[in-house]
mmCIF file as gemmi writes it, N, C-alpha and C atoms, coordinates in Angstrom:
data_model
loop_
_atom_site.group_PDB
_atom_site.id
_atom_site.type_symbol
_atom_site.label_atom_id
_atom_site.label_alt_id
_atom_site.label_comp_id
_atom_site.label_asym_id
_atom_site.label_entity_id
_atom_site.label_seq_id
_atom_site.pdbx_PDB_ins_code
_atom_site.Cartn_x
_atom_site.Cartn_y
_atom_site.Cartn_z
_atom_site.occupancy
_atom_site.B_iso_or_equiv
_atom_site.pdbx_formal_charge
_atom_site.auth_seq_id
_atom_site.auth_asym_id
_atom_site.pdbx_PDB_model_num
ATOM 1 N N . UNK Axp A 1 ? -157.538 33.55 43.414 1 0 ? 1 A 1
ATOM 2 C CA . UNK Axp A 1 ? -157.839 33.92 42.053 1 0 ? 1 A 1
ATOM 3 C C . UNK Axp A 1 ? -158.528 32.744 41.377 1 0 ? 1 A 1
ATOM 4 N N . UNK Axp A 2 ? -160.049 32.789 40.696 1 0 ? 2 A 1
ATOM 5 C CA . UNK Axp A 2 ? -160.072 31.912 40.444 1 0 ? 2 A 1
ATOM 6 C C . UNK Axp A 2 ? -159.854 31.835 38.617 1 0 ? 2 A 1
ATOM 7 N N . UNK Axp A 3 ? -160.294 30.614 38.425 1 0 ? 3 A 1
ATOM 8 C CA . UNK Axp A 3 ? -159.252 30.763 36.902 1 0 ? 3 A 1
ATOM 9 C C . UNK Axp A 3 ? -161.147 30.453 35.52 1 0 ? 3 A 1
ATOM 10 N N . UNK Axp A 4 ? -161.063 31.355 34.819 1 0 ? 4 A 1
ATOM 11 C CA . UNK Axp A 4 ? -162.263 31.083 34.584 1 0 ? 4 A 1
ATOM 12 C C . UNK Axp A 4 ? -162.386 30.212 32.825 1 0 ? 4 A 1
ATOM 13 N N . UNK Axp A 5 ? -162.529 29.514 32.479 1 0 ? 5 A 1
ATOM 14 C CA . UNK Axp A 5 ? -162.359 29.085 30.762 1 0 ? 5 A 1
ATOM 15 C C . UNK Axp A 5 ? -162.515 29.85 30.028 1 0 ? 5 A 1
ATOM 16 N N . UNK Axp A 6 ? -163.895 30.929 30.22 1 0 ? 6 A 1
ATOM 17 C CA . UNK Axp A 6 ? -164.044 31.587 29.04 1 0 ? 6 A 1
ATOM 18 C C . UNK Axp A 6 ? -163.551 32.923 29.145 1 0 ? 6 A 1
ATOM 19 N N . UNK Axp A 7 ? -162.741 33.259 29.98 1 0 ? 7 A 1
ATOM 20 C CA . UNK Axp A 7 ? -162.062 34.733 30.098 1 0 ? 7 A 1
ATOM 21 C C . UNK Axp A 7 ? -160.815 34.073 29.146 1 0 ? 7 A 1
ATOM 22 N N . UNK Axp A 8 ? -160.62 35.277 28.451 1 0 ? 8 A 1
ATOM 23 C CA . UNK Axp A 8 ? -159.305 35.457 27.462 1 0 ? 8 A 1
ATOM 24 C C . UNK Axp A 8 ? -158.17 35.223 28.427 1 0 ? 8 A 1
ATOM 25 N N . UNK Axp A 9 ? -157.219 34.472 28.324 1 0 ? 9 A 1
ATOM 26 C CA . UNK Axp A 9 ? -156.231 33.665 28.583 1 0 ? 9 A 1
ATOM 27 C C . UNK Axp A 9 ? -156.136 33.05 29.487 1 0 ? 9 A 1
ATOM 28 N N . UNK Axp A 10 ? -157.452 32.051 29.87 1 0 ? 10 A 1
ATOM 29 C CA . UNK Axp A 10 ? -157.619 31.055 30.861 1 0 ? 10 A 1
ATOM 30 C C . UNK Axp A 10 ? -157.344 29.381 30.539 1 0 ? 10 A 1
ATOM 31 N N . UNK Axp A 11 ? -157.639 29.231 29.426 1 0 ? 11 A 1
ATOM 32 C CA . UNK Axp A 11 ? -156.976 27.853 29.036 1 0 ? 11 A 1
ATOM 33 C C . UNK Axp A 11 ? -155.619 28.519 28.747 1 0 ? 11 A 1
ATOM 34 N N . UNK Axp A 12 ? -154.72 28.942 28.474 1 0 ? 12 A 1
ATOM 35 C CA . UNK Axp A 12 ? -153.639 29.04 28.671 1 0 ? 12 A 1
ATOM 36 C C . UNK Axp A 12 ? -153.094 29.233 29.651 1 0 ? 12 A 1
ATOM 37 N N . UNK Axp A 13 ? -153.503 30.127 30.708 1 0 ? 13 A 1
ATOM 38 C CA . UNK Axp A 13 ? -153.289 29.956 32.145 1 0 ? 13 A 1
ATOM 39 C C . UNK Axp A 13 ? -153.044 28.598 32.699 1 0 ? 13 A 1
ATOM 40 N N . UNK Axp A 14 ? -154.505 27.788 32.287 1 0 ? 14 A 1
ATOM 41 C CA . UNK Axp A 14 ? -154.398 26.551 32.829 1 0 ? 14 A 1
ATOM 42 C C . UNK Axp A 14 ? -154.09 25.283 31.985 1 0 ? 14 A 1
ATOM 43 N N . UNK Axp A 15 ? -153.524 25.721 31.254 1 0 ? 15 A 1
ATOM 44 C CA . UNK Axp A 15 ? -151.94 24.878 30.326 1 0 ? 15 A 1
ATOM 45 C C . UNK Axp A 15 ? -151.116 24.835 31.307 1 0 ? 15 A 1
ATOM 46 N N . UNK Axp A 16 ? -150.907 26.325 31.794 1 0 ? 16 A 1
ATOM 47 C CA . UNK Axp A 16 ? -149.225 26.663 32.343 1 0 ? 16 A 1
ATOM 48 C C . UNK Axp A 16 ? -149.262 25.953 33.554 1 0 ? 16 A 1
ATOM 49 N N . UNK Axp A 17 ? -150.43 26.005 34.153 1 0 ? 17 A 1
ATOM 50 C CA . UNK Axp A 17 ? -150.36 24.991 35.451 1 0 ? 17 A 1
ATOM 51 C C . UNK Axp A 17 ? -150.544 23.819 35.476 1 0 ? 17 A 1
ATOM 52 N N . UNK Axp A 18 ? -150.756 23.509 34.451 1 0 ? 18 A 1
ATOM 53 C CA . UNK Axp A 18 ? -151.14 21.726 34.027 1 0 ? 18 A 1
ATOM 54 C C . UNK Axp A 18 ? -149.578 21.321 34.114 1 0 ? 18 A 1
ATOM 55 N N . UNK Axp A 19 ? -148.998 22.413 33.203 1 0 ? 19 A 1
ATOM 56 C CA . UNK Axp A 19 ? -147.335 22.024 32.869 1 0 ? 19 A 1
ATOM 57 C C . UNK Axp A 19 ? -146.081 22.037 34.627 1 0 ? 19 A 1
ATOM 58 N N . UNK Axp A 20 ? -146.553 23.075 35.201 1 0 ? 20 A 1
ATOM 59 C CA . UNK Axp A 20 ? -146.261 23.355 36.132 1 0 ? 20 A 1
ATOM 60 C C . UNK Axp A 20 ? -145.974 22.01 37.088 1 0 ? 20 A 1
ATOM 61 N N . UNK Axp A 21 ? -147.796 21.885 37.17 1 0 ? 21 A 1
ATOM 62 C CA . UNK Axp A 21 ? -147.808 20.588 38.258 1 0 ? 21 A 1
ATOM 63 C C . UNK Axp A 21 ? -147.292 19.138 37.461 1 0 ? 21 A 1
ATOM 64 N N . UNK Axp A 22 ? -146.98 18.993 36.08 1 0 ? 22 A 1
ATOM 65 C CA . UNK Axp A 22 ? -146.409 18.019 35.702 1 0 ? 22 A 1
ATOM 66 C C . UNK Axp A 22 ? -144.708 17.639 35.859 1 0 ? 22 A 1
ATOM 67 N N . UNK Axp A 23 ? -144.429 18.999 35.8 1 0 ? 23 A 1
ATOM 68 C CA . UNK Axp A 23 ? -142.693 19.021 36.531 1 0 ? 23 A 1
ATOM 69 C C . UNK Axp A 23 ? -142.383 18.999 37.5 1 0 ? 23 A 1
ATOM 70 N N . UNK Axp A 24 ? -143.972 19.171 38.863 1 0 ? 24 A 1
ATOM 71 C CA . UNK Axp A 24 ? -143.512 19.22 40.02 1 0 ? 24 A 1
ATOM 72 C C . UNK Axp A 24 ? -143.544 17.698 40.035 1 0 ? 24 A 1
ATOM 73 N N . UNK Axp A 25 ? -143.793 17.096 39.142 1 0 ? 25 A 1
ATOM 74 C CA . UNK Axp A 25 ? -144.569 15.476 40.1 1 0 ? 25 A 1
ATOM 75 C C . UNK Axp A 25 ? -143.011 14.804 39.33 1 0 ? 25 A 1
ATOM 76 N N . UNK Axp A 26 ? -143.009 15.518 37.973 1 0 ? 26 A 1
ATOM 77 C CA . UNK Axp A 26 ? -141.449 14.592 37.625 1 0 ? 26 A 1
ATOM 78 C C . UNK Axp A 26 ? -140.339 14.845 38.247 1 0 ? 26 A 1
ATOM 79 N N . UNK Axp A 27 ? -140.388 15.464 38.917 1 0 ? 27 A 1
ATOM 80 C CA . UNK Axp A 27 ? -138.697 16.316 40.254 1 0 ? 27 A 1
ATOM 81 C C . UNK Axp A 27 ? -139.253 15.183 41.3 1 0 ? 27 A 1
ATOM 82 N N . UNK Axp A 28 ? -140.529 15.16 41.918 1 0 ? 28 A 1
ATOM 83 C CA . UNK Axp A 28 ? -140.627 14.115 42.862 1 0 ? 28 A 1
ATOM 84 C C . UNK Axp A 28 ? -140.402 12.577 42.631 1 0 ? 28 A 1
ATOM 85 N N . UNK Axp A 29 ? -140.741 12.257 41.271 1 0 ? 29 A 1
ATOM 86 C CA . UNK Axp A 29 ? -140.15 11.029 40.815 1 0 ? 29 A 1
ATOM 87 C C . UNK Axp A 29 ? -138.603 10.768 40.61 1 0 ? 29 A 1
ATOM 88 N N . UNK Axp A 30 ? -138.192 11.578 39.595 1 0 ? 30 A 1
ATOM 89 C CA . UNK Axp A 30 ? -136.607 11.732 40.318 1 0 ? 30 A 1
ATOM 90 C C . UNK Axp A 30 ? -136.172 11.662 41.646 1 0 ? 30 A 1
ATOM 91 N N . UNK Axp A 31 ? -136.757 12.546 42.384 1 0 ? 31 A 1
ATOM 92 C CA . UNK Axp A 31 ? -136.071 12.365 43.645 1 0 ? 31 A 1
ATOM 93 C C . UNK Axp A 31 ? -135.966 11.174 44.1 1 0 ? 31 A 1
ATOM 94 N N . UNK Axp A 32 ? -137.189 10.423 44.486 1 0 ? 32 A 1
ATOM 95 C CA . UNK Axp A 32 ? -137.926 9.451 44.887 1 0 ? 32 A 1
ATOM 96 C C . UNK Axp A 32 ? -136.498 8.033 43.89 1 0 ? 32 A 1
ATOM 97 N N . UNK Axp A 33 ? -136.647 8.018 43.149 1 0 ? 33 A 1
ATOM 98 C CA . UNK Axp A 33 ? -135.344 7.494 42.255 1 0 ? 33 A 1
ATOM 99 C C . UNK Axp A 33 ? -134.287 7.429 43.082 1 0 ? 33 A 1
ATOM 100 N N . UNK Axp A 34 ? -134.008 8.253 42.91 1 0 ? 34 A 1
ATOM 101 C CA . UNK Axp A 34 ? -132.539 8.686 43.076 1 0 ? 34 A 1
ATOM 102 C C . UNK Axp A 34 ? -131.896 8.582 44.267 1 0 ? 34 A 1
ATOM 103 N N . UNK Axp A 35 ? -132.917 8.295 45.48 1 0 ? 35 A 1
ATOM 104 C CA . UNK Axp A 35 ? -133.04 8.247 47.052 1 0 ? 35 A 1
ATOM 105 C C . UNK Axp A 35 ? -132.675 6.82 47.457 1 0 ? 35 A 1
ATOM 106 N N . UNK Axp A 36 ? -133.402 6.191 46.332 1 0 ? 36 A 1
ATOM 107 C CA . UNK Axp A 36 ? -133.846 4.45 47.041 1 0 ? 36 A 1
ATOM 108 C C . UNK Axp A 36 ? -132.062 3.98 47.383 1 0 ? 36 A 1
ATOM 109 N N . UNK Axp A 37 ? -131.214 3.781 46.483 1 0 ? 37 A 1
ATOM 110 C CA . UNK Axp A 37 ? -130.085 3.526 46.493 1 0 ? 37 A 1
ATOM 111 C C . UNK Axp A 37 ? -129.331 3.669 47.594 1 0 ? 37 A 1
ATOM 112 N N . UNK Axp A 38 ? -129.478 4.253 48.833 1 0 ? 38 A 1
ATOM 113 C CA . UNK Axp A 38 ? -128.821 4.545 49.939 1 0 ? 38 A 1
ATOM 114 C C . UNK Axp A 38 ? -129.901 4.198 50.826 1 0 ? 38 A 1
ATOM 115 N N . UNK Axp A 39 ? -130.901 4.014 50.081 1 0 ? 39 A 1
ATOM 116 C CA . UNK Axp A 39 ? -132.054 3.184 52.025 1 0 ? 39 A 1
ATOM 117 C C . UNK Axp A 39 ? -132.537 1.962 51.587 1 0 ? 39 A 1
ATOM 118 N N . UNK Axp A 40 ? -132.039 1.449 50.586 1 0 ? 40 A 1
ATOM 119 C CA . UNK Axp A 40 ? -132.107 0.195 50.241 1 0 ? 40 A 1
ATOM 120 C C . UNK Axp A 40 ? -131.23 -1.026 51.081 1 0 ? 40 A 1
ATOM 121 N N . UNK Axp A 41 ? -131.48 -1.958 51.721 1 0 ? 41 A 1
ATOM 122 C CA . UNK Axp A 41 ? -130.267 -2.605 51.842 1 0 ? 41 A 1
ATOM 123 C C . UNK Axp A 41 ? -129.751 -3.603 50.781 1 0 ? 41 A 1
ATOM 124 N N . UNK Axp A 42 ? -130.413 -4.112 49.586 1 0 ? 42 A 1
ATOM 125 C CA . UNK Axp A 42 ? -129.975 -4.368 48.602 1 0 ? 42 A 1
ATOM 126 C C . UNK Axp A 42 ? -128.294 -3.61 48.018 1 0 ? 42 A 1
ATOM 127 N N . UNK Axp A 43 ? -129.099 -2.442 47.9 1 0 ? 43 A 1
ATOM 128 C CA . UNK Axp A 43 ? -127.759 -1.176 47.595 1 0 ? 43 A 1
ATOM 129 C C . UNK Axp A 43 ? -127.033 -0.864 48.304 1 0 ? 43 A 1
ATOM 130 N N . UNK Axp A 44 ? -127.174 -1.175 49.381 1 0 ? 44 A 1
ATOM 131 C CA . UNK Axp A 44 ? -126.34 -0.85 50.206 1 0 ? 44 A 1
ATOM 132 C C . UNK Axp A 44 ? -125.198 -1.84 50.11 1 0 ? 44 A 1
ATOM 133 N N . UNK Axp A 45 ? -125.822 -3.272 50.166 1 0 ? 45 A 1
ATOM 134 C CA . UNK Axp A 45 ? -124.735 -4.41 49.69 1 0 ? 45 A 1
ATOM 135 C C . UNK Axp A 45 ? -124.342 -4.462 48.837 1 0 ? 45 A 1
ATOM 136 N N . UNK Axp A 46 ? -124.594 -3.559 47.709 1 0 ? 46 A 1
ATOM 137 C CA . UNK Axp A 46 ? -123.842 -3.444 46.901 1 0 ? 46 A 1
ATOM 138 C C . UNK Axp A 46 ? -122.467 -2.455 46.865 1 0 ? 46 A 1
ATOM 139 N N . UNK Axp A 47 ? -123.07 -1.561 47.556 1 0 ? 47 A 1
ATOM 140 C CA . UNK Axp A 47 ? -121.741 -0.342 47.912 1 0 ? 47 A 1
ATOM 141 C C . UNK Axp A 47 ? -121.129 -1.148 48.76 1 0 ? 47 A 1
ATOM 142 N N . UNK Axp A 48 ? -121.672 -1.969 49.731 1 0 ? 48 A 1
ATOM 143 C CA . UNK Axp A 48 ? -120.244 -2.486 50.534 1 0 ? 48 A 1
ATOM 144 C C . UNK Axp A 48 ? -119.31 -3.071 49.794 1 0 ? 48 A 1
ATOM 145 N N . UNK Axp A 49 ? -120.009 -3.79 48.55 1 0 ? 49 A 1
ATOM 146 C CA . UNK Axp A 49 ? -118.917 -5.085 47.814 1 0 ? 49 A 1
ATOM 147 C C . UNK Axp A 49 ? -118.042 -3.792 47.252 1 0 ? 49 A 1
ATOM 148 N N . UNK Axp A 50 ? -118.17 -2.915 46.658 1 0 ? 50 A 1
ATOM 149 C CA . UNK Axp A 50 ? -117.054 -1.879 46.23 1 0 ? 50 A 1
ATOM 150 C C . UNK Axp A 50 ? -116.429 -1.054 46.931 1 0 ? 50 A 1
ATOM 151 N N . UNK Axp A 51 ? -116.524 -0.952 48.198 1 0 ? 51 A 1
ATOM 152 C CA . UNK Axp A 51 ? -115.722 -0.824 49.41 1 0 ? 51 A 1
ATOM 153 C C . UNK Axp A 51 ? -116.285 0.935 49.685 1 0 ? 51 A 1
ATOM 154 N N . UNK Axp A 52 ? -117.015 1.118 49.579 1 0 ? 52 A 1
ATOM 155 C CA . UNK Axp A 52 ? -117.713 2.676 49.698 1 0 ? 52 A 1
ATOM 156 C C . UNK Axp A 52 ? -118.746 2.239 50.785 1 0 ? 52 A 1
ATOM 157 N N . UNK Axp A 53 ? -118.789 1.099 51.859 1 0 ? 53 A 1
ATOM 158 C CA . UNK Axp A 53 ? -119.95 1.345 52.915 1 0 ? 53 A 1
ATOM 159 C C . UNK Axp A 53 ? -119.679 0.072 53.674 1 0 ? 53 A 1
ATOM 160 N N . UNK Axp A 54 ? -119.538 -0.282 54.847 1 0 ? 54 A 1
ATOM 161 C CA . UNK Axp A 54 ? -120.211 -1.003 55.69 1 0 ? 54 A 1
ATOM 162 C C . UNK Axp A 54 ? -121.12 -1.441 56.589 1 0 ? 54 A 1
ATOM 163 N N . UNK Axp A 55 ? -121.345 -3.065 56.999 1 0 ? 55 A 1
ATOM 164 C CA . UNK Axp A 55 ? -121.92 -2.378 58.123 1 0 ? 55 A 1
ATOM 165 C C . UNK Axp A 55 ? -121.457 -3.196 59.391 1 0 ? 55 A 1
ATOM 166 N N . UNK Axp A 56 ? -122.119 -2.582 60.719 1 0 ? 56 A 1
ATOM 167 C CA . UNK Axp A 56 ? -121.393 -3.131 61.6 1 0 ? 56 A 1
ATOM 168 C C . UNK Axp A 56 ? -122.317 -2.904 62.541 1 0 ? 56 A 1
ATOM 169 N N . UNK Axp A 57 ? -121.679 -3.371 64.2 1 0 ? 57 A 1
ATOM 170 C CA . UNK Axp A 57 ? -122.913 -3.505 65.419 1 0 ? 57 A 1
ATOM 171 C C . UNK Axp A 57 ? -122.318 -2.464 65.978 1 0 ? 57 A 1
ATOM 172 N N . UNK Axp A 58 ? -123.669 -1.734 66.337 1 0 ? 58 A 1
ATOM 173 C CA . UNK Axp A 58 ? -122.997 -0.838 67.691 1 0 ? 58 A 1
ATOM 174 C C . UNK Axp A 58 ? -123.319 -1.567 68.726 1 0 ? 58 A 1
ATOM 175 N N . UNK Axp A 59 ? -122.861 -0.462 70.121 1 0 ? 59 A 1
ATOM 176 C CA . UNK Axp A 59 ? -122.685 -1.13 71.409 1 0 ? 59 A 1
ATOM 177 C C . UNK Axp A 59 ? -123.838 -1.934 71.771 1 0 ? 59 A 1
ATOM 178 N N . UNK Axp A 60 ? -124.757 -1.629 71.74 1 0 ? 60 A 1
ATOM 179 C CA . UNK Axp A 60 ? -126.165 -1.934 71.987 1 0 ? 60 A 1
ATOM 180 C C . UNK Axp A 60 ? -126.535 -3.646 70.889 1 0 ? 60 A 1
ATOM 181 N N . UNK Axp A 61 ? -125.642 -3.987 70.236 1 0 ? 61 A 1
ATOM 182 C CA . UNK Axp A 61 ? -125.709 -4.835 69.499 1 0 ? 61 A 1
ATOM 183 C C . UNK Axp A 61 ? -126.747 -4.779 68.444 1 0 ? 61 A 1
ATOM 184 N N . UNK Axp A 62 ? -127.019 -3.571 67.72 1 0 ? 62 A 1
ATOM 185 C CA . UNK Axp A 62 ? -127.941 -3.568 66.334 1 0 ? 62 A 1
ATOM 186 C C . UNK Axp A 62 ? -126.993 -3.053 65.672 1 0 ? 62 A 1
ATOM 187 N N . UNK Axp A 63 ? -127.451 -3.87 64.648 1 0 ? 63 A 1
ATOM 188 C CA . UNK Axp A 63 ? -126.293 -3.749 63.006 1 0 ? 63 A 1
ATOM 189 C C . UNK Axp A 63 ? -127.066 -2.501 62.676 1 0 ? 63 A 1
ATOM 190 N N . UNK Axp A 64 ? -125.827 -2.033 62.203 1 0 ? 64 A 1
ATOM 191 C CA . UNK Axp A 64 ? -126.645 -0.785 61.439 1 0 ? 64 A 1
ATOM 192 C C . UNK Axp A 64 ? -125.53 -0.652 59.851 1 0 ? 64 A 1
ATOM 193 N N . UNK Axp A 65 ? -125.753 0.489 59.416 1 0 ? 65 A 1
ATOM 194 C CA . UNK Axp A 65 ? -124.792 0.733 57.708 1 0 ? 65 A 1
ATOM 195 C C . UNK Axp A 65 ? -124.787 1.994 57.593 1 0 ? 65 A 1
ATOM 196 N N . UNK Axp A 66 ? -123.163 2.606 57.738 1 0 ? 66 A 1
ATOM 197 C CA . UNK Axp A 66 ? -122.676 3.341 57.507 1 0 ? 66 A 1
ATOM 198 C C . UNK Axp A 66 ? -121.562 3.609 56.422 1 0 ? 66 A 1
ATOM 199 N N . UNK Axp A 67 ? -121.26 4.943 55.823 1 0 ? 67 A 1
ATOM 200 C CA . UNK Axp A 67 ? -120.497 5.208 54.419 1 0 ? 67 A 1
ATOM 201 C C . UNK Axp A 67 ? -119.452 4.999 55 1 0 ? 67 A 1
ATOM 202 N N . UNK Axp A 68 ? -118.36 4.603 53.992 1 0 ? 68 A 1
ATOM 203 C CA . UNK Axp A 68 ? -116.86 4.967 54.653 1 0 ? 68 A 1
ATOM 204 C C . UNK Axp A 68 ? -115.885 5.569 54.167 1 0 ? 68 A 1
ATOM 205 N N . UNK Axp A 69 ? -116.398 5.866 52.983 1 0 ? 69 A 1
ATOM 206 C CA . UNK Axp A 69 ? -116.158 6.818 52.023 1 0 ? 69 A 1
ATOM 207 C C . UNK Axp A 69 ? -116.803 8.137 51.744 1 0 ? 69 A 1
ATOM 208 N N . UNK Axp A 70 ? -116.027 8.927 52.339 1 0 ? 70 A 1
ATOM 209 C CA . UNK Axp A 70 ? -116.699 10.645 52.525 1 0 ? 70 A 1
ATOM 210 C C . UNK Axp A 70 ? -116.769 10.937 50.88 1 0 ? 70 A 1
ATOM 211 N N . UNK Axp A 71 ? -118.118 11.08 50.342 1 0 ? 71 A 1
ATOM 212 C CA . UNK Axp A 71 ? -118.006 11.785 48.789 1 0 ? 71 A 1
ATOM 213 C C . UNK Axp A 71 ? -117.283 13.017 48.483 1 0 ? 71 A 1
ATOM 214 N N . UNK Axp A 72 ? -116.163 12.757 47.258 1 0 ? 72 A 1
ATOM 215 C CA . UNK Axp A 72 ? -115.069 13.355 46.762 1 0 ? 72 A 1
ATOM 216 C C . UNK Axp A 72 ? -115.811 14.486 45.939 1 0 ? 72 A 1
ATOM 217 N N . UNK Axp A 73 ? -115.66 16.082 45.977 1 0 ? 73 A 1
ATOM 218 C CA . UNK Axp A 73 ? -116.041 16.89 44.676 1 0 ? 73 A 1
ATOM 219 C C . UNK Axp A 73 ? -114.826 16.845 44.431 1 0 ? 73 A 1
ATOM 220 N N . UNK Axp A 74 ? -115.077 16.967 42.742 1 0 ? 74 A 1
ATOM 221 C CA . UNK Axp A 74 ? -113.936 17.94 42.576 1 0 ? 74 A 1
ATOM 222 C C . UNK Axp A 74 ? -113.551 19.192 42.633 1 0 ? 74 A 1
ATOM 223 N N . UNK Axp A 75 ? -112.174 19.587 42.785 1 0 ? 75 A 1
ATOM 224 C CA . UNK Axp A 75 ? -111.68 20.79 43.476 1 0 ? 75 A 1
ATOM 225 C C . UNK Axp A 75 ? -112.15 21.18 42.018 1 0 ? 75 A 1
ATOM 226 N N . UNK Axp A 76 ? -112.482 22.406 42.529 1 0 ? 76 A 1
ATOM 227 C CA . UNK Axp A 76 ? -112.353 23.933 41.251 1 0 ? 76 A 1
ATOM 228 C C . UNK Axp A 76 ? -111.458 24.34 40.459 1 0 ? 76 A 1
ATOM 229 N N . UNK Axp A 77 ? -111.442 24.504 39.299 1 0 ? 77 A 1
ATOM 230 C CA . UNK Axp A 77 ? -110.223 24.413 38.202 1 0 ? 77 A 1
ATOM 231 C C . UNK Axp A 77 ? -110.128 25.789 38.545 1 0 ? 77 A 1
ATOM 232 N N . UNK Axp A 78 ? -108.61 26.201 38.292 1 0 ? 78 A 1
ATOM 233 C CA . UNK Axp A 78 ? -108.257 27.807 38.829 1 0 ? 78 A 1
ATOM 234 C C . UNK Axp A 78 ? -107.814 28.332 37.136 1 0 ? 78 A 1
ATOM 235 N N . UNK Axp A 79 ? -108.682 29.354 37.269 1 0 ? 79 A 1
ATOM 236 C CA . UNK Axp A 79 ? -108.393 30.154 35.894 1 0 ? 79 A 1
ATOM 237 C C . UNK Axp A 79 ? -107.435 30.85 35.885 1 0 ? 79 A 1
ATOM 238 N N . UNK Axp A 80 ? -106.597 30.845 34.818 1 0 ? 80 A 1
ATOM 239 C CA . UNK Axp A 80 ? -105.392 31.768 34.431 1 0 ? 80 A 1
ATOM 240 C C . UNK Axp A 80 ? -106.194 33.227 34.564 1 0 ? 80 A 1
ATOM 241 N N . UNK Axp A 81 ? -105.714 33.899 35.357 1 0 ? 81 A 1
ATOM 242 C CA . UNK Axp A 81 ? -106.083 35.605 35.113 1 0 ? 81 A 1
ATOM 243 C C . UNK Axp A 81 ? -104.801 36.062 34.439 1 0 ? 81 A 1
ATOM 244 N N . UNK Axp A 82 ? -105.312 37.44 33.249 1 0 ? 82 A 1
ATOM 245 C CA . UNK Axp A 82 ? -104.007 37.723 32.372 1 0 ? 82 A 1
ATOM 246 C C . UNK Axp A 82 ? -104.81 39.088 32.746 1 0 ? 82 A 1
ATOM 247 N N . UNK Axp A 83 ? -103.736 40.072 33.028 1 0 ? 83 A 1
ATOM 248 C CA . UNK Axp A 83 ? -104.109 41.145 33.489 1 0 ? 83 A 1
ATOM 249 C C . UNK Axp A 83 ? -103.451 42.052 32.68 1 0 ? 83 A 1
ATOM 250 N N . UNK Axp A 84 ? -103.885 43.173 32.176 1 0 ? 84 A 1
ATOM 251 C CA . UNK Axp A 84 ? -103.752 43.963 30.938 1 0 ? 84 A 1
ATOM 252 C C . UNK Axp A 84 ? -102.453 44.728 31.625 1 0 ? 84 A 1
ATOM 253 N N . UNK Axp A 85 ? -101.461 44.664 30.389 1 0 ? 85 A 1
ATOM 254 C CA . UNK Axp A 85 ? -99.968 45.653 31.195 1 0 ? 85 A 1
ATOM 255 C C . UNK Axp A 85 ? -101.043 47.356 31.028 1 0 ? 85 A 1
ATOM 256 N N . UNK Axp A 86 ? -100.1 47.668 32.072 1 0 ? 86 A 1
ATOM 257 C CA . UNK Axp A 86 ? -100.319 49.702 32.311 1 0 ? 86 A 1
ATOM 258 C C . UNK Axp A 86 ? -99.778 50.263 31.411 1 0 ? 86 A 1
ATOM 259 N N . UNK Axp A 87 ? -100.644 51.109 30.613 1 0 ? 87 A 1
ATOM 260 C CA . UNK Axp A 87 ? -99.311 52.226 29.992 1 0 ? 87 A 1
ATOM 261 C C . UNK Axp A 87 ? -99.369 53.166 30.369 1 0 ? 87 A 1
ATOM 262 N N . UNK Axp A 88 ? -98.152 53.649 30.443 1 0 ? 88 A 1
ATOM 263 C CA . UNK Axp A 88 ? -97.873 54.557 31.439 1 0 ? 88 A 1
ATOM 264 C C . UNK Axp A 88 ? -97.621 56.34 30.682 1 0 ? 88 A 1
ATOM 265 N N . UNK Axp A 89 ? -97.741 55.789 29.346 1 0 ? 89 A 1
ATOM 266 C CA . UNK Axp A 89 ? -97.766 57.023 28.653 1 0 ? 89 A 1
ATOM 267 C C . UNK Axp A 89 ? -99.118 57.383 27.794 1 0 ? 89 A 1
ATOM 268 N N . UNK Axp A 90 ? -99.799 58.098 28.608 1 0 ? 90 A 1
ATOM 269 C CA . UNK Axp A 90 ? -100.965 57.919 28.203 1 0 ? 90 A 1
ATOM 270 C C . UNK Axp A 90 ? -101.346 59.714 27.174 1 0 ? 90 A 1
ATOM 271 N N . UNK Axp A 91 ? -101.539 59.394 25.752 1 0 ? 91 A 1
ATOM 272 C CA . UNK Axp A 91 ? -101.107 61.036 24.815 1 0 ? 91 A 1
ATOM 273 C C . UNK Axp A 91 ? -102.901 61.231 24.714 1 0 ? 91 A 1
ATOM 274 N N . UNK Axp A 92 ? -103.349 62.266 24.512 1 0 ? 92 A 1
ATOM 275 C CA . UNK Axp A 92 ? -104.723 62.298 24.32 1 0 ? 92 A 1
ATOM 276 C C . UNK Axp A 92 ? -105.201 61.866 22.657 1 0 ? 92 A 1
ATOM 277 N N . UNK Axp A 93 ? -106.539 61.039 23.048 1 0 ? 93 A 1
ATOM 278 C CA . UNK Axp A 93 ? -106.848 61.13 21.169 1 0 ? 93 A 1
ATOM 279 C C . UNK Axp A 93 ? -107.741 61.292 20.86 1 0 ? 93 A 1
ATOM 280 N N . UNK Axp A 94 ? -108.129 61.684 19.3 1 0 ? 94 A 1
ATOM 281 C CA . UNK Axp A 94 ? -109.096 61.529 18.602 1 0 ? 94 A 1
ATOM 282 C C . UNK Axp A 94 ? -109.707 60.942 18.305 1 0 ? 94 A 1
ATOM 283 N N . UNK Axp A 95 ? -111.069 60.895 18.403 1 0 ? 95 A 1
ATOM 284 C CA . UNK Axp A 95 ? -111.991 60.345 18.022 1 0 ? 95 A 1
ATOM 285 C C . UNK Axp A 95 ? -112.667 60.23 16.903 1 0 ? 95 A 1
């Protein structure tokens, strides 16, 4: 499809994709963020000093860095269900 300027709702069309591809690139910057912290070895030495990672040699003798702390969710809060009593005498009515 191509997108034309002077057809009636083509700069708005291509607003929406201007906007579009501007949230795709800010989700990739986030990501990109939010990633470094675990392939960093900076950060990583830092999670070791708070006891959430080490690292150590395998057999082969290369250090490597692993978590040691499995990430905690929290469990799901359980909702009170209140369940409507039966009546059991049921008279017809008016409306």
């Amino acid at each position: 499809m191509l997108i034309e300027a002077n057809s009636p709702g083509g700069k708005m069309r291509r607003t929406f994709l201007c906007g579009i591809l501007c949230g795709v690139v800010m989700a990739a910057a986030l990501t990109f963020a939010v990633a470094i912290p675990a392939n960093n070895a900076h950060w990583q030495m830092e999670i070791v000093k708070r006891g959430g990672g080490a690292w150590f040699f395998d057999k082969n003798g290369r250090l490597g860095w692993m978590w040691t702390v499995e990430p905690t969710s929290a469990p799901p809060q359980k909702k009170q269900i209140i369940v409507p009593a039966r009546r059991t005498n049921l008279a017809p009515q008016r409306l």
